[in-house]
N, C-alpha and C positions, 0 to 999 in steps of 0.2 A: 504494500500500500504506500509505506513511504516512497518506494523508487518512483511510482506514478505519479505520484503530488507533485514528485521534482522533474520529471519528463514534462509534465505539463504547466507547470510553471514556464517551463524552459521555452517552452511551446507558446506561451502567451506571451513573453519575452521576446520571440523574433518574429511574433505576428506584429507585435508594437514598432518595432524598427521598420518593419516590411512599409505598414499602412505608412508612415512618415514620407515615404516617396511616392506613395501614392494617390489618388485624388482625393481632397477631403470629403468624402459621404461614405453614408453608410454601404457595408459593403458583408458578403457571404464568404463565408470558410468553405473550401470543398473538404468535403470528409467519405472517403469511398462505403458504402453498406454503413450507411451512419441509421441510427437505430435498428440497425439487424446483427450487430456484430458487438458484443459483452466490450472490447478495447475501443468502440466509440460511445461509451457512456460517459469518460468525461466531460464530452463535449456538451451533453444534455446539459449537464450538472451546473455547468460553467453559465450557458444561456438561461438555467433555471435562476440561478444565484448572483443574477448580473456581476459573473468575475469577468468578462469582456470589457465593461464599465469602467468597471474598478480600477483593471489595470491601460485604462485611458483607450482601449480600442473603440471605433463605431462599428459594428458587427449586429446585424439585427437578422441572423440567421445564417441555416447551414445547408449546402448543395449536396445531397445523395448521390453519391455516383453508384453504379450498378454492377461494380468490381469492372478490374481488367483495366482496360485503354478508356471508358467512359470517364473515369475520374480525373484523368489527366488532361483531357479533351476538357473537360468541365474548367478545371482551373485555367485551361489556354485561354478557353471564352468567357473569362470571369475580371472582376476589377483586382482582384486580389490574387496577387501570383505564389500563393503558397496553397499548401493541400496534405492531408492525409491519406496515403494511397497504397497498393501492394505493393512490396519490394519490387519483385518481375515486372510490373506494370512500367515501375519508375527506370526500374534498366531495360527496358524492350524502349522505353522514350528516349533514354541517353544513347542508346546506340543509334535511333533514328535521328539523332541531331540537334533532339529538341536540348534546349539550355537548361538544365539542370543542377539545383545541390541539394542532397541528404543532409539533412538537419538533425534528425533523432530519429529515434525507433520508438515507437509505440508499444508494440506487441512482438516479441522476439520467440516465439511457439504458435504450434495448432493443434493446440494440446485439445480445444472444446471442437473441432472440425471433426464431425463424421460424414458418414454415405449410410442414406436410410432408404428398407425396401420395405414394400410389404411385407405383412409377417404370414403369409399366405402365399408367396411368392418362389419358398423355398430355396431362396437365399442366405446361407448362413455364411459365407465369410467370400470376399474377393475373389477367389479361383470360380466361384458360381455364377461368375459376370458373363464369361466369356460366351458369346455369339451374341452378348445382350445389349443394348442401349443404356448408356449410363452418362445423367446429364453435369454439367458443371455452369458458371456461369457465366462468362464472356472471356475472347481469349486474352490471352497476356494476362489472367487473374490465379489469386492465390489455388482455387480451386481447378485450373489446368492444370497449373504446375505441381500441383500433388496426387490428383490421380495419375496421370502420367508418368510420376514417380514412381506411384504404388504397383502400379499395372505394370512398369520394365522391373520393378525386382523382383516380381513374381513369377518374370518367365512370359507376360501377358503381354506386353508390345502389340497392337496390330488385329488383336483377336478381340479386344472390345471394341465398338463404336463409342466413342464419346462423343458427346454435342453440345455447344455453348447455348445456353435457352434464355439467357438476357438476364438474368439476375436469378437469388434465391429463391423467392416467392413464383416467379415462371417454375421451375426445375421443380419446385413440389406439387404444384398444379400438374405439371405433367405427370408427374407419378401418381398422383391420384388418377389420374384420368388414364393410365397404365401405357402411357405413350412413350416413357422408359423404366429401365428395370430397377436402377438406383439413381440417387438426388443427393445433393449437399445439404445436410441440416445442421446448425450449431446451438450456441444458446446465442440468444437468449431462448430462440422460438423453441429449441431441444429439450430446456426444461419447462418451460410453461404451456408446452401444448404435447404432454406425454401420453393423452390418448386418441390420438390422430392415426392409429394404426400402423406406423412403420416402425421398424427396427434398426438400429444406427450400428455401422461396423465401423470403428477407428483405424484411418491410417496412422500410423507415424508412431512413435514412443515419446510423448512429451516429457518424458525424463531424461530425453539426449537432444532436449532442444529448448534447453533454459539456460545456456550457458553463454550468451550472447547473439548481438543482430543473425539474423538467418534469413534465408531466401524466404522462409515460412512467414515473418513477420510483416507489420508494415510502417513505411517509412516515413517522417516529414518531410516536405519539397518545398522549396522555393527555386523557383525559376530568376536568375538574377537579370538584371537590367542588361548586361554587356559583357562582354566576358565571354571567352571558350564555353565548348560543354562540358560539364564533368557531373558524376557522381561520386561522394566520397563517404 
């Protein structure tokens, strides 16, 4: 809890320098799956508790992005050039060119990321995927880059279809409606909506991925004024 306090302190700290060059009005934070993802709850917190205010920003709300490359696109098309986004997202943009710098990490695990199937579906663990449809949600998002993961150390490359279906809430409508075999679910929705009928399989060992930034996590961005591109 304390590291969080002070990631986002940190984080309100260089949204203050940012706005300073930027136009004086009120302006939005992009926050990638902001109310669908447990690591963008500060940000609720902060606009519930006018600490935006407080610490002298104009900020009268937050941009959803829909994971992947929508968040980054969000912040291009926004007054305010910084963002909370997937790691991958933020490097698939620095290799495209886009001006980029990593300011902090938010969330360095995917320790609460599961894949849920029906419980009727006779899916019990990964290797049951295979000929199946299995959706994630847009590409260049934390959720490509870990089934993909999971599916090549399994031997599975190639044999599942994966599908980008535009965010979390599309991917479980499809599964409901049986138009794929597994969906990404985490919390918050994972715990508050446990009798929706599916069964959640964990990739990953979040005890080998709390020991600093990872591909898994997600990053702050600010796009600078001028300057090369870099992420660091």
């Amino acid at each position: 809890m304390g590291e969080n306090i002070m990631w986002f302190h940190a984080a309100l700290a260089t949204a203050v320098m940012t706005l300073a060059v930027t136009p004086a009005c009120a302006a939005k934070i992009t926050v990638s799956q902001y109310g669908r993802l447990v690591a963008t709850l500060p940000w609720a917190v902060a606009l519930q508790k006018n600490m935006f205010k407080e610490a002298g920003l104009d900020i009268d709300g937050i941009t959803a992005g829909a994971g992947g490359g929508t968040s980054l696109r969000n912040m291009l098309a926004g007054e305010l050039p910084y963002a909370e986004l997937a790691t991958s997202a933020a490097i698939a943009g620095s290799l495209a060119g886009v001006e980029l710098k990593a300011l902090a990490s938010s969330s360095n695990h995917i320790g609460e990321l599961s894949w849920a199937a029906k419980p009727d579906a006779g899916i019990n663990s990964i290797n049951d995927l295979v000929g199946k449809k299995v959706a994630y949600t847009n590409p260049r998002s934390i959720t490509e880059m870990v089934i993909r993961t999971a599916l090549k150390q399994e031997g599975l490359a190639g044999k599942v279809d994966i599908l980008p279906l535009g965010g979390l809430g599309p991917a479980l409508t499809a599964l409901a409606q049986g138009a794929v075999a597994a969906a990404p679910l985490n919390d918050p929705a994972l715990t508050v909506t446990p009798d929706k009928g599916v069964r959640g399989e964990e990739f990953g060992d979040p005890a080998q991925d709390t020991q600093g930034p990872s591909p898994g996590g997600r990053v702050r961005l600010q796009q600078p004024r001028g300057g090369g591109a870099h992420l660091c």
